[in-house]
C-alpha positions in Angstrom: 85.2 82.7 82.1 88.0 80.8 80.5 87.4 77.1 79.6 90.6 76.5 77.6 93.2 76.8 80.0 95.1 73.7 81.4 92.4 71.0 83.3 93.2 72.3 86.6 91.5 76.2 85.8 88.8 74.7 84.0 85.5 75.3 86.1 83.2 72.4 87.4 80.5 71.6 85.3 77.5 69.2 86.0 75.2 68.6 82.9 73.3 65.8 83.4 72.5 63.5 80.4 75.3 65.4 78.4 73.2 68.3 78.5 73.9 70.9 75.3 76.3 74.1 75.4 74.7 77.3 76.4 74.4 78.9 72.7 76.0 82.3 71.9 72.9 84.6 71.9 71.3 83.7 75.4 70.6 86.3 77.6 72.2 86.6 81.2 73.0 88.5 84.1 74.7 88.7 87.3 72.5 88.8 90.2 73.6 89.5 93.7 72.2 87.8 96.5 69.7 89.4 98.6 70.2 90.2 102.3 67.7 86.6 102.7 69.9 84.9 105.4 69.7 82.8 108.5 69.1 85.2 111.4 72.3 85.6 113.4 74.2 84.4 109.8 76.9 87.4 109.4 76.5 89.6 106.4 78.9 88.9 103.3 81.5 91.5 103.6 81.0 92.8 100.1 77.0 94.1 101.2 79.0 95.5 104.7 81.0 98.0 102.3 78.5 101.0 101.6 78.6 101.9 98.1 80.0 105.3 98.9 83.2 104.4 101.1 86.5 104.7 99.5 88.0 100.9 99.5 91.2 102.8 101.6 90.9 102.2 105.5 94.6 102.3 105.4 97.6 100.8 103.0 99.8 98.6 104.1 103.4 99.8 104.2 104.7 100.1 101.1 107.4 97.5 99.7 105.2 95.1 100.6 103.9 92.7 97.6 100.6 91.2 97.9 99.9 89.9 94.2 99.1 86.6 94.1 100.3 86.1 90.7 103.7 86.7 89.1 104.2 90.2 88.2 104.0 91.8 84.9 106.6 93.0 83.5 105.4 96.1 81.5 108.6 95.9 79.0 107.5 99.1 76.5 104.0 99.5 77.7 102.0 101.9 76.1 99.7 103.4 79.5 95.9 103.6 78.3 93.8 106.2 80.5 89.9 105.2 81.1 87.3 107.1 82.1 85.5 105.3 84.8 81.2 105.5 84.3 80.7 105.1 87.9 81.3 108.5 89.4 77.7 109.9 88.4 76.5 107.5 91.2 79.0 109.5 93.6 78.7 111.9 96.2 79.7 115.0 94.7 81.8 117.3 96.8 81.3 120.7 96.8 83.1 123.2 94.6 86.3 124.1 95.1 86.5 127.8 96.3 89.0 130.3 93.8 92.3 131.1 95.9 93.0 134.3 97.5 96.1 136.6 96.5 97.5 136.3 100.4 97.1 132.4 100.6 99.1 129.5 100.5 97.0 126.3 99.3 98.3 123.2 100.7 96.8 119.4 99.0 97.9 116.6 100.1 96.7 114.5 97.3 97.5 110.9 99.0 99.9 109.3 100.9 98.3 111.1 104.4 96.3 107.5 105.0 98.5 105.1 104.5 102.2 104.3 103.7 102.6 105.0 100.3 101.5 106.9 96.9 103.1 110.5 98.2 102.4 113.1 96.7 101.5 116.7 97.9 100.4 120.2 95.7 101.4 123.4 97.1 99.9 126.9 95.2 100.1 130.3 95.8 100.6 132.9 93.4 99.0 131.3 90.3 101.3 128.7 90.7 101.7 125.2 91.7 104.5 122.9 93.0 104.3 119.2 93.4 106.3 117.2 95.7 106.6 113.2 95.0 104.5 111.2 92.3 104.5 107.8 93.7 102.0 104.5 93.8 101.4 102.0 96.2 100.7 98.5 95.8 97.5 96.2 95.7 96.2 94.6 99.2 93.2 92.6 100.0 90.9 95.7 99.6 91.6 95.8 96.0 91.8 92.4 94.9 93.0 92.0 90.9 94.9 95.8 90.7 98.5 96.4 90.0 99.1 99.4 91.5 97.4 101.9 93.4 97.7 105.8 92.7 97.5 109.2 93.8 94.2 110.9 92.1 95.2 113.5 90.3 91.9 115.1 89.1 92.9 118.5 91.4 95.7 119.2 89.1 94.5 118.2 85.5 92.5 120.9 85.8 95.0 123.2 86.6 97.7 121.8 84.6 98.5 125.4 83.5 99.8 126.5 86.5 102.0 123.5 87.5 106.1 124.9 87.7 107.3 121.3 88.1 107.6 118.4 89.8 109.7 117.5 92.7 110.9 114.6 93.6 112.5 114.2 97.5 114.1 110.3 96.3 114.2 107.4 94.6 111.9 104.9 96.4 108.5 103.8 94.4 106.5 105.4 97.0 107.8 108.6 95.4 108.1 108.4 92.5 106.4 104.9 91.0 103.6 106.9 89.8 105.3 109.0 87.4 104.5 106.8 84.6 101.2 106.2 84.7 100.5 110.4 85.6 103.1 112.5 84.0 101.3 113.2 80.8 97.8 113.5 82.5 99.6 117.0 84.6 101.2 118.2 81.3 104.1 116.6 81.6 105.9 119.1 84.1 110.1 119.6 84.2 111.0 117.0 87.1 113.3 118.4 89.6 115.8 115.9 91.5 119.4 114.7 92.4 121.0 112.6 90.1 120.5 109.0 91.4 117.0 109.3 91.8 117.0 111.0 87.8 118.5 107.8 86.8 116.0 105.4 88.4 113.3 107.4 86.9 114.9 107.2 83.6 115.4 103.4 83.8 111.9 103.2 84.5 110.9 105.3 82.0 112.1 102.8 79.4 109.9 100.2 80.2 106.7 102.3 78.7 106.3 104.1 75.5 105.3 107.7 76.2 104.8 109.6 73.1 106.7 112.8 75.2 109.9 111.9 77.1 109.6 113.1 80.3 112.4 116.1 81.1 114.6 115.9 84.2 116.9 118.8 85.6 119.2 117.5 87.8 119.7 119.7 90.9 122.3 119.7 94.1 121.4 118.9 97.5 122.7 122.7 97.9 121.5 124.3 95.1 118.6 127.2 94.9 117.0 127.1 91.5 113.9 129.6 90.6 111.1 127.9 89.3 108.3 131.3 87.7 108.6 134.0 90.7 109.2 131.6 92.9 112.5 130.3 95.1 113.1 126.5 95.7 116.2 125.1 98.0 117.1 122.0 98.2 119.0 120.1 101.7 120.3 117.0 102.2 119.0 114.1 104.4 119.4 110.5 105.5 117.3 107.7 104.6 118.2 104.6 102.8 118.7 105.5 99.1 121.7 108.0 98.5 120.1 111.5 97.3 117.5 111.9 99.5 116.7 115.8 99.8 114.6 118.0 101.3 112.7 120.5 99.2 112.4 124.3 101.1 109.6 126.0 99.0 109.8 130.1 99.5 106.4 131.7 99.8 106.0 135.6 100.3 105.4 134.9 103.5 108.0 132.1 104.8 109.3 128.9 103.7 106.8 125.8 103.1 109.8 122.9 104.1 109.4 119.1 103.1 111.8 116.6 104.5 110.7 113.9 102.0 111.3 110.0 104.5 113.7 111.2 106.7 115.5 110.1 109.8 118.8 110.8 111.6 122.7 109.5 111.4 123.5 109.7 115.4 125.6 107.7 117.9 123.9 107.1 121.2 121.1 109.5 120.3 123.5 112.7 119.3 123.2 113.6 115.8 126.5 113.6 113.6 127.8 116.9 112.9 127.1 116.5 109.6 123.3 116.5 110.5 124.0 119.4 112.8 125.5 121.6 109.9 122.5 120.5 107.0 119.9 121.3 109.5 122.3 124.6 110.3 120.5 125.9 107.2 117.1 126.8 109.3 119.1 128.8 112.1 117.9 132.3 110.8 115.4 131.5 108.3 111.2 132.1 108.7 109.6 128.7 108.2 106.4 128.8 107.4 104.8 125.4 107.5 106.7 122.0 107.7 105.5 118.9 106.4 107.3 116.1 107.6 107.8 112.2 107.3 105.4 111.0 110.5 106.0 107.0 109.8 107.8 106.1 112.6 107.2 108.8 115.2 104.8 106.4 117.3 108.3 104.5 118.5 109.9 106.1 121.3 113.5 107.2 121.4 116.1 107.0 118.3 116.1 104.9 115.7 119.2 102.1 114.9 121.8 104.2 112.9 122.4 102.3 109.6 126.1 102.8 110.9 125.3 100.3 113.6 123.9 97.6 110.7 127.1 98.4 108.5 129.0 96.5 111.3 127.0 94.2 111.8 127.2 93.0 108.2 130.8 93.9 108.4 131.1 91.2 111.3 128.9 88.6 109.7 130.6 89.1 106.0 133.9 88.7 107.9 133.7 85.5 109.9 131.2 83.8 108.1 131.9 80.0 107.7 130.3 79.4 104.8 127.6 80.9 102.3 125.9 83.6 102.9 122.7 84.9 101.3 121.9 88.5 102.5 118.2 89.4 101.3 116.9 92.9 101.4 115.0 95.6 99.9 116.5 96.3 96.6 115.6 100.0 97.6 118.0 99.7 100.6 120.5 101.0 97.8 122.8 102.3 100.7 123.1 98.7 102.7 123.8 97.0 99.0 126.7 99.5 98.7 128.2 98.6 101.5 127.4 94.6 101.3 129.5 95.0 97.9 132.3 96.7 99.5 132.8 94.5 102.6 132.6 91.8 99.9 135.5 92.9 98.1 137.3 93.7 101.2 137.7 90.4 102.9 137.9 88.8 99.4 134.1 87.1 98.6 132.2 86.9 95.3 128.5 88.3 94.9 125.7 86.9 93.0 122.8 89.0 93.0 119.9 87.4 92.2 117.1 90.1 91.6 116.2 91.9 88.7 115.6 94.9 90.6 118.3 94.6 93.2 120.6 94.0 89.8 119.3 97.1 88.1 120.0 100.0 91.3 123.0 98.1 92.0 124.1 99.0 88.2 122.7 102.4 88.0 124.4 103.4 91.4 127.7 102.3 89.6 127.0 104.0 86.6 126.9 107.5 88.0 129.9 106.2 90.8 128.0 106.1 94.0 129.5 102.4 94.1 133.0 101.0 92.8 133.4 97.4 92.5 136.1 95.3 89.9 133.9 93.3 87.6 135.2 89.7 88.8 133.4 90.8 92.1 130.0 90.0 90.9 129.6 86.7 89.3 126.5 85.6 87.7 124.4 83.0 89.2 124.4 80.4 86.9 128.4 80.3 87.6 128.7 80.0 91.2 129.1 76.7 91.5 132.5 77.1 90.3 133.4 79.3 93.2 134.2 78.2 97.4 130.9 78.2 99.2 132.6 80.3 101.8 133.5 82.4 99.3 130.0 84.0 98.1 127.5 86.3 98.9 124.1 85.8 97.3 121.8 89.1 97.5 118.4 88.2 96.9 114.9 89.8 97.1 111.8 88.5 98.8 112.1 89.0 102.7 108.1 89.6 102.8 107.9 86.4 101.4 106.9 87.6 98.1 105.6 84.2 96.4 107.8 84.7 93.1 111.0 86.6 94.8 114.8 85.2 95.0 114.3 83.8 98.4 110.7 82.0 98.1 112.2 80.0 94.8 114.7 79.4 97.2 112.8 78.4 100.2 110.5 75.5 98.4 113.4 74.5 96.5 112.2 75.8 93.0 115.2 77.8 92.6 117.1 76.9 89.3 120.2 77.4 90.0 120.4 77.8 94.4 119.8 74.6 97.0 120.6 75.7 100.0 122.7 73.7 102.9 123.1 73.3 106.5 126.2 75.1 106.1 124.7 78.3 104.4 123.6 81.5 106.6 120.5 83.4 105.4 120.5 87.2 106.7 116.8 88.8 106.7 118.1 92.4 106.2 114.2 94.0 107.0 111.9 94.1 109.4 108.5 92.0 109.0 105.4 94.8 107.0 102.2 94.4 108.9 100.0 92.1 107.0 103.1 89.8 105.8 103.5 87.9 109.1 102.4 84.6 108.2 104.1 84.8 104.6 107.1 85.5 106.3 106.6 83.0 109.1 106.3 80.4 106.0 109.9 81.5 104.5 111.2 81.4 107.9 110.1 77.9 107.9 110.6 76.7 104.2 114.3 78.0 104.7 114.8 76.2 108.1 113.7 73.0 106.9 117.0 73.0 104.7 119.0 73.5 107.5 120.4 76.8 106.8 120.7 78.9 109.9 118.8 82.2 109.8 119.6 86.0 111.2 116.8 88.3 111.4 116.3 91.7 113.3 114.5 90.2 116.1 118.3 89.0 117.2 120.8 90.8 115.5 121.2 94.7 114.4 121.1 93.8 110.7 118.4 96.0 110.1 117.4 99.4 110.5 114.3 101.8 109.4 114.6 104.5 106.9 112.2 106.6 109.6 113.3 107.8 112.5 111.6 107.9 115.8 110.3 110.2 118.0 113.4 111.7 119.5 114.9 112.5 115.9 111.6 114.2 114.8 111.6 116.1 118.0 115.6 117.5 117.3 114.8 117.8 113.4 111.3 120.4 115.0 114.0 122.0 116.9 116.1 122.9 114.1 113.0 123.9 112.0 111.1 125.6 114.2 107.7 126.0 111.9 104.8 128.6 112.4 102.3 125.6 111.2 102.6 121.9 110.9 101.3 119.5 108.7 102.3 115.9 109.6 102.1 113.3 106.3 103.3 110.4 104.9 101.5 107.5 107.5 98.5 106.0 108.8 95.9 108.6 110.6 97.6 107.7 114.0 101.1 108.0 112.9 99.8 111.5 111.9 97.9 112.1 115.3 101.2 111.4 117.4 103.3 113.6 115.5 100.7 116.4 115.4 100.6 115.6 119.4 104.6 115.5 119.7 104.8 118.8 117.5 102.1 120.6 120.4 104.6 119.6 123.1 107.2 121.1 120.8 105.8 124.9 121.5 103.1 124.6 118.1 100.1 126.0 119.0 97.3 123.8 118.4 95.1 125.8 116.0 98.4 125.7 114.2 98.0 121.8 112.9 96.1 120.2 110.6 96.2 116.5 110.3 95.2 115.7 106.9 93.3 113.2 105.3 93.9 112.6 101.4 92.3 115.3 99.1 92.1 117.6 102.2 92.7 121.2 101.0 94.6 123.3 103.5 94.6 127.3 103.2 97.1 129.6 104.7 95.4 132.8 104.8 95.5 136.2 105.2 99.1 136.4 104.4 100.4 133.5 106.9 97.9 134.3 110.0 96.2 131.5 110.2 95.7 127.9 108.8 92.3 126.2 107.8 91.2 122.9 106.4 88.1 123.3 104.2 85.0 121.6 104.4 85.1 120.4 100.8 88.1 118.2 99.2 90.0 117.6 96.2 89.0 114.4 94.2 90.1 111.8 96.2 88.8 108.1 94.9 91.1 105.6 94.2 93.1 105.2 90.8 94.5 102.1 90.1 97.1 100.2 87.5 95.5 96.8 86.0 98.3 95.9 83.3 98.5 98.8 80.7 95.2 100.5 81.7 94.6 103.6 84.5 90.7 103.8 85.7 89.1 105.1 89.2 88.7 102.2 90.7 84.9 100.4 90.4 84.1 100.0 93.9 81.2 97.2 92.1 84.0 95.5 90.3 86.0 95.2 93.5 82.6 94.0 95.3 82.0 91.3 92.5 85.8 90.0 92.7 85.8 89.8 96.7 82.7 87.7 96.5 84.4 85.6 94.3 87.1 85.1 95.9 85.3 84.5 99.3 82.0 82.5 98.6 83.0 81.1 94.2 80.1 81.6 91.9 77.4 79.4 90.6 75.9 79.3 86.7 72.6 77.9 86.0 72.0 77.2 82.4 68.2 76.3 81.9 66.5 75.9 78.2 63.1 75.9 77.7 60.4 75.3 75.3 59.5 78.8 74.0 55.7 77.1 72.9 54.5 75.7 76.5 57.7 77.3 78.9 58.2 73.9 79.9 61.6 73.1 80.2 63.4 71.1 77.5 65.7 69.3 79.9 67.3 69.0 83.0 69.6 72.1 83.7 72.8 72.2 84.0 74.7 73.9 86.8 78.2 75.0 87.0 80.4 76.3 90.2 83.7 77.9 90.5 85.0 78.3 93.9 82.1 77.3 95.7 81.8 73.2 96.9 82.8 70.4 94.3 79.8 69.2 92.2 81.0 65.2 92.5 80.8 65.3 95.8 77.5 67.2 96.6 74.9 65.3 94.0 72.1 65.4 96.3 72.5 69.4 96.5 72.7 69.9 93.1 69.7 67.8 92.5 67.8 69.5 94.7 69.0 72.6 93.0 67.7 71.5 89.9 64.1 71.2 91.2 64.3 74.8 92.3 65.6 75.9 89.1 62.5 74.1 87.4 60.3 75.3 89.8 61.2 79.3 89.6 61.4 78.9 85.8 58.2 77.2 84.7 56.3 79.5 87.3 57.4 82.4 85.8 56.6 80.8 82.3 53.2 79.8 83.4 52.5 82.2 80.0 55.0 82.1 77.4 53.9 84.4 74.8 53.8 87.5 78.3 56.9 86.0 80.2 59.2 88.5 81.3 62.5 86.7 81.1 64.7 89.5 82.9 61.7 89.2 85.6 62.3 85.2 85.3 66.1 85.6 85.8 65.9 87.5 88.8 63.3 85.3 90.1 65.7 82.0 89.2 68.7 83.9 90.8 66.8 84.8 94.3 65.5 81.3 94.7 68.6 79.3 93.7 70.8 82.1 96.1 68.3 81.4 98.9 68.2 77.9 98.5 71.9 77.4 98.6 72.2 79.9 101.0 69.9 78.1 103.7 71.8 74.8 103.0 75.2 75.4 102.6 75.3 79.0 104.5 77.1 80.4 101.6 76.6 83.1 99.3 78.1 82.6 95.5 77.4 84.6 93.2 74.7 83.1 91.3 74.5 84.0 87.4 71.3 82.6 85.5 71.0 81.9 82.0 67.5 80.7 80.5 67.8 79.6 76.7 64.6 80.0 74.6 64.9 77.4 72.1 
């Protein structure tokens, strides 16, 4: 608890008659309320979460930010690994059986239930391949973490074996975890195309690793061996340039992952470029696909991002005034383009996003974008510019409360006011869970006047996923003896497992997977299992520099807090007669303001010198961890029964 901070984090405090500071060496502890409540009064969520459920019923989709702080900015971070002491308390799952010589091993390590965090182990031979490293970001179920990652326990282990690591593209939900987990798997060659090596690297140099991580840059064409074993690479389209698809030869057909995938078409026919990648599969033996299952719930095709490029085109073009354009700085592909229609029709572009500034400049480093260097302006210069003459990109369309556009929206912007004149272009669609943040920009950026686009009227968005129709042509071209859907929620997976069954895949021929499930190809590609035991699957989470399993008691503790506050009693007492020496003193965080309930906190007091002298009726015997307890349950009770709250109540008693 920090009292030094500026008046306004300073917590309440009610000593009456100036009552003395708590000294240095009294005892405490944190005491938990009791299931003692009003019948027909609803449980506190954090005693509804059994201690042995993962605190992961489902991620929200990734890109979204929930923090509710700014974010750190790890600038040279050295990453610190700790070993959680909670696992002993654990269920332990069973051992993991040795692998036979004719099987294919198949782990799904996360990403499988939720959006987010991919990454998937394949082994057979003595060897082991991993596609994707990435993380996923905090959400209500994890209140206080950075960033959320794939467990990697399966593979430490095994770190021996591991050929290398690769990566399908450049988005965070592939490859954000590589930080924080390269050096626990050995620090494996990464395998990837070259835009996607240059994000890694530029991320890289925010964190001082004592081993560089290597990176071989491969073709989306190419066929590299990795050991005994044969790994192709094919192009696909999502919406960061150098996406690829990984094809994985076993001895007994090809293990294929698409990586996030969906299809360039035009009225639901795929482009002939599509037609000749996916030509690729025409006379080979797949295996087992694994396949991108995000969007497969939504019937039909997809918008083509073609059909958003001229809807920017049109908006860039005629535009009356100033336009701010905010997106995903992963949308790398739809900033391209925003530059060059810029350019074209003779607009500057401020971009205002340390993120969206830093893939903008590596995609021009390694050419993927050409611009002249008078094109981009900085921000604190555009004021000397036509206001029909720029284009501001921003971040924030989740209505991320630190982001380009929220500074923008409540007007604590430094340098950007908008006007009734200026056009604001939401270039995403709204992640579940950020509705009413978003609703609030909407609103924030309204009041100013400025007139707002957003998917719901105009093409100027389109998913990176496509839909069902896409995954059903992409099935066709593939053709797999086994699926495996991943990357989504357990439904997304379900539909796709359903749509693959209609596609002519057997049904003893799909596993849907949960994370840490361990899935065997056996008997030299006959059949597929899933085995009744798992590969460690609890959380592990970023908080600043550090990497831990998550405590599922420290997220209990911090949930509480932030739901129902917390409440100190301080009493002192006579060690001689266990009398008390004065009136206690009571502090509360986050639970009801002291000034204003007096007659609560009084009565408070008489229960807090009622539990304590009773239970130092004989000082020289007391138990005073016995006497906390006993001060904690009837002070929780108390307030319980009058206020229908439950803080967390922490007792002190000071033997003076």
């Amino acid at each position: 608890m920090d009292t030094n901070g500026p008046n306004n984090d300073k917590p309440e405090t009610n000593p009456p008659n100036g009552g003395a500071s708590t000294p240095s060496h009294a005892r405490s502890s944190i005491y938990r309320p009791r299931a003692t409540r009003p019948t027909g009064f609803p449980a506190h969520p954090a005693h509804r979460t059994p201690a042995h459920r993962p605190l992961n019923p489902g991620r929200r989709s990734f890109g979204a930010s929930h923090q509710a702080r700014p974010p750190r900015r790890p600038g040279r971070t050295k990453v610190e690994h700790h070993q959680s002491s909670e696992p002993r308390g654990r269920p332990q799952s069973a051992p993991i059986p040795s692998q036979a010589e004719d099987t294919v091993r198949i782990i799904p390590l996360s990403g499988v239930e939720e959006i987010g965090r991919n990454m998937t182990a394949i082994e057979f031979g003595g060897d082991i391949f991993v596609v994707d490293c990435g993380f996923a970001f905090s959400e209500v179920e994890t209140p206080g973490i950075d960033y959320i990652l794939p467990n990697t326990g399966y593979l430490e282990t095994r770190k021996d074996k591991i050929r290398g690591l690769l990566i399908t593209h450049g988005h965070l939900d592939h490859i954000g975890g590589i930080p924080y987990i390269i050096d626990r798997i050995g620090n494996p060659m990464i395998y990837t195309r070259k835009l996607t090596g240059m994000m890694i690297k530029k991320r890289q140099e925010e964190f001082s690793q004592t081993i560089p991580v290597q990176i071989r840059e491969v073709e989306k064409d190419e066929v590299i061996k990795l050991g005994r074993t044969t790994i192709r690479f094919f192009g696909v389209t999502h919406t960061v340039p150098d996406s690829m698809g990984i094809i994985i030869e076993t001895p007994w057909g090809d293990a294929v992952f698409t990586g996030d995938i969906k299809l360039n078409h035009l009225d639901g026919e795929p482009s002939d470029e599509e037609k000749k990648g996916f030509g690729i599969f025409k006379n080979r033996k797949v295996l087992a696909l694994l396949m991108d299952s995000t969007n497969v719930w939504q019937p039909g095709f997809s918008i083509p991002e073609s059909t958003v490029y001229k809807t920017l085109d049109n908006i860039i073009k005629n535009g009356k005034g100033r336009l701010v354009v905010a997106m995903f700085a992963s949308h790398l592909e739809r900033l391209i383009r925003v530059v060059h229609f810029a350019e074209e029709y003779g607009k500057k572009i401020v971009i205002d996003g340390r993120s969206m500034r830093t893939n903008i400049e590596i995609a021009r480093e390694i050419g993927l974008i050409k611009y002249r260097d008078d094109t981009v302006v900085a921000v604190e210069n555009m004021m000397q510019y036509p206001q029909d003459k720029l284009i501001i990109l921003a971040t924030g369309t989740q209505g991320d409360e630190f982001a380009s556009l929220a500074r923008i929206g409540n007007k604590t912007h430094k340098y950007i006011r908008l006007q009734p004149t200026d056009t604001v272009v939401l270039s995403s669609s709204v992640i579940p869970g950020n509705e009413r943040a978003v609703q609030k920009l909407k609103d924030n950026l309204s009041r100013q006047g400025a007139h707002i686009i957003t998917y719901h009227a105009s093409d100027v968005h389109a998913s990176g996923h496509g839909n069902r129709e896409e995954a059903a042509w992409i099935h066709k071209q593939i053709k797999p003896k086994f699926f495996i859907p991943i990357h989504g929620y357990h439904y997304m997976l379900r539909v796709h497992a359903d749509l693959a069954e209609e596609l002519g895949v057997p049904e003893q021929n799909i596993v849907v997977p949960d994370n840490g499930s361990i899935i065997e190809i056996q008997g030299g590609g006959e059949k597929i299992i899933k085995l009744p035991m798992k590969a460690p699957s609890e959380l592990r989470v970023v908080e600043g520099n550090t990497v831990s399993e998550i405590s599922e008691v420290l997220m209990r503790d911090r949930k509480a807090l932030g739901q129902e506050g917390f409440c100190v009693v301080v009493a002192t007492i006579d060690r001689r007669t266990g009398k008390l020496h004065k009136s206690p003193d009571i502090i509360s965080r986050g639970f009801v303001y002291l000034r204003d309930n007096k007659d609560l906190m009084d009565q408070t007091r008489l229960i807090i010198r009622k539990s304590v002298e009773g239970s130092m009726r004989n000082p020289r015997a007391a138990d005073l961890d016995a006497a906390r307890e006993d001060l904690a349950e009837s002070v929780s009770r108390f307030l319980l029964s009058r206020t229908m709250k439950r803080p967390i109540v922490i007792p002190v008693i000071v033997s003076i």
